[in-house]
VEXSEVO-924455 format. One record per atom (N, C-alpha, C): residue number from 1; residue in one letter; atom name; y, x, z. Coordinates in Angstrom, 3 decimals, padded with zeros to 6 digits. Layout:
<nodes>
  num  residuo  atomo     north      east        up
  NUM        A     CA         Y         X         Z
...
</nodes>
This chain:
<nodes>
  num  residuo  atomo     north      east        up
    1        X      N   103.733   132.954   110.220
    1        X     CA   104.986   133.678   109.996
    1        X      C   105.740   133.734   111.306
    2        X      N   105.316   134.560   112.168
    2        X     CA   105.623   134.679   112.949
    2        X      C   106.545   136.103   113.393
    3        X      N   106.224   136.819   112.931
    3        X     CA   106.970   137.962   112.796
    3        X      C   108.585   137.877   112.741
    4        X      N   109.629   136.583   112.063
    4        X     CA   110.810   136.617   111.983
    4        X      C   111.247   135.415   112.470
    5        X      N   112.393   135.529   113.172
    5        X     CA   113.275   134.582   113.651
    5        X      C   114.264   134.228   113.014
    6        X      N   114.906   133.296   112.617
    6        X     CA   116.058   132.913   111.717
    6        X      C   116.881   132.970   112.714
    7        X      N   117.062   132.904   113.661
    7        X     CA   117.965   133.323   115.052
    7        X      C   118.921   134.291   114.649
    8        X      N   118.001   135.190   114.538
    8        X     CA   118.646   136.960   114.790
    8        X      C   119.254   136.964   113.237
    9        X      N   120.942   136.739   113.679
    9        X     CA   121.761   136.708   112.383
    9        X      C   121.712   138.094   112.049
   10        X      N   121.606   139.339   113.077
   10        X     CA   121.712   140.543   112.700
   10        X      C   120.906   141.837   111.615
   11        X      N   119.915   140.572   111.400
   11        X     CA   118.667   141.711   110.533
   11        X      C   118.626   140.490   109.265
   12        X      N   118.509   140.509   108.288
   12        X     CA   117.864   140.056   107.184
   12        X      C   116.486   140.023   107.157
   13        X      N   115.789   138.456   106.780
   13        X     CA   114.323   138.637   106.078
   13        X      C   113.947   139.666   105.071
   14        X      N   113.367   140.347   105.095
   14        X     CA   112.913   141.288   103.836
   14        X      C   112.150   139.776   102.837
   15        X      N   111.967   140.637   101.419
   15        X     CA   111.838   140.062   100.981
   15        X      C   110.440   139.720   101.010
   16        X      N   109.466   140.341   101.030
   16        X     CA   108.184   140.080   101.623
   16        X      C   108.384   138.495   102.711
   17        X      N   108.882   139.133   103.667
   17        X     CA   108.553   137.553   104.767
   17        X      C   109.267   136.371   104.209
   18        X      N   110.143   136.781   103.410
   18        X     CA   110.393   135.301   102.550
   18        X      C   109.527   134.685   101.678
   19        X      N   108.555   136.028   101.014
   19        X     CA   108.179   135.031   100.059
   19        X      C   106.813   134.138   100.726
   20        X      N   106.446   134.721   102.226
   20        X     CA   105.231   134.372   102.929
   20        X      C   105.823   133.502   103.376
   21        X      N   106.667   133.015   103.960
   21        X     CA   107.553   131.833   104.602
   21        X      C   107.380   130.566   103.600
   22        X      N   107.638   130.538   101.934
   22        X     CA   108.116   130.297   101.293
   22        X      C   106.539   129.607   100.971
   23        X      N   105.559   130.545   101.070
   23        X     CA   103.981   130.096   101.046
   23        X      C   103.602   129.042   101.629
   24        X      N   103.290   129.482   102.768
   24        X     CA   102.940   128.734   103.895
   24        X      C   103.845   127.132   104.176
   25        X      N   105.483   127.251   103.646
   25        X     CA   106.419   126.127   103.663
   25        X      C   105.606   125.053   102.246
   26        X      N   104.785   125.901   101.328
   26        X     CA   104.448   125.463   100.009
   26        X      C   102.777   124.694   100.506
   27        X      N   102.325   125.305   100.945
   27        X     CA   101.127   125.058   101.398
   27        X      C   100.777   123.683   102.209
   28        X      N   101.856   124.271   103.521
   28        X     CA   101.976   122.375   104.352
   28        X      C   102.455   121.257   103.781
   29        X      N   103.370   121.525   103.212
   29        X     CA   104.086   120.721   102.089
   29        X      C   102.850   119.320   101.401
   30        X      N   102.319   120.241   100.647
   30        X     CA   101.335   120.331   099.944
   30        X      C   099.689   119.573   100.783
   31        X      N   099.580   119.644   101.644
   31        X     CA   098.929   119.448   102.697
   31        X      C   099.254   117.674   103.277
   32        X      N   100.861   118.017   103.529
   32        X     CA   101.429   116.820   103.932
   32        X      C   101.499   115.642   102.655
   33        X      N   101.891   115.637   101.570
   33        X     CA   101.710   115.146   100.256
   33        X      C   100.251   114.959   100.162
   34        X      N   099.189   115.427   100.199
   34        X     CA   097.752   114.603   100.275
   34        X      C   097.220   114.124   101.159
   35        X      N   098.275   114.000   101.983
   35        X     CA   097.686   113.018   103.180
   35        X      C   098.355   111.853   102.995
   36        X      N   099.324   111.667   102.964
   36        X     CA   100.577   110.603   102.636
   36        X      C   099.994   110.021   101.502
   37        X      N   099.542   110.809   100.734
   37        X     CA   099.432   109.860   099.600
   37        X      C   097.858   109.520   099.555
   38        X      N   096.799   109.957   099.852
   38        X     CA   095.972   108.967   100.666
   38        X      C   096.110   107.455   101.110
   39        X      N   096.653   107.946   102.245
   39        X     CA   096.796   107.135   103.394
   39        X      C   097.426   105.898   102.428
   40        X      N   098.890   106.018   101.427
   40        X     CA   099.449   105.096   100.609
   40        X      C   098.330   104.537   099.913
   41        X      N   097.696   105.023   099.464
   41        X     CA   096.346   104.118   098.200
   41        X      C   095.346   103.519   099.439
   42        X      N   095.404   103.828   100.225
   42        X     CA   094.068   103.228   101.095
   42        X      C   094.444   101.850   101.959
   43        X      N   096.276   101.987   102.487
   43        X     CA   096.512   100.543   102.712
   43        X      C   097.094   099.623   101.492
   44        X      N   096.820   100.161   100.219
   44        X     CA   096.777   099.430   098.927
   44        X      C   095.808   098.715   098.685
   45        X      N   094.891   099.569   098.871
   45        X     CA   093.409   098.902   098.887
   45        X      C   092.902   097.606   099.664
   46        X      N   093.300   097.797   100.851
   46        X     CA   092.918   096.822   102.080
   46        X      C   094.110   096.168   101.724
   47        X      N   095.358   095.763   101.108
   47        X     CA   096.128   095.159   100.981
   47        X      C   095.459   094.218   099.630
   48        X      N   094.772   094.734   098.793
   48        X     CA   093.887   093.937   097.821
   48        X      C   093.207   093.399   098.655
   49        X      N   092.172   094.224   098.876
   49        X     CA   091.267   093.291   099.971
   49        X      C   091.775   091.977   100.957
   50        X      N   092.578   092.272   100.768
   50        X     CA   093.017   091.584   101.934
   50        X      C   093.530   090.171   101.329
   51        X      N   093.931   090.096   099.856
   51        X     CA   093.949   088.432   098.720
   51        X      C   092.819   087.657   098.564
</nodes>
């Protein structure tokens, strides 16, 4: 999403690049949440392991 700048107070997002903004914000999100939560169960694990 490269096409728009939140800068430029003078033009409005159409609604199109919002809802692709809105994607892609959904996607990493999403991305970031299965990594995190990985990573949380796996030093759970080795934290068992580790009694």
């Amino acid at each position: 999403m490269n096409d728009y700048r939140f800068t430029n107070i003078d033009q409005e997002p159409s609604d199109e690049q919002l809802s692709q903004l809105m994607h892609e914000v959904a996607v990493e999100a999403k991305e970031r949440y299965e990594k995190a939560h990985a990573a949380y169960f796996a030093q759970i694990r080795q934290m068992v392991q580790a009694l």
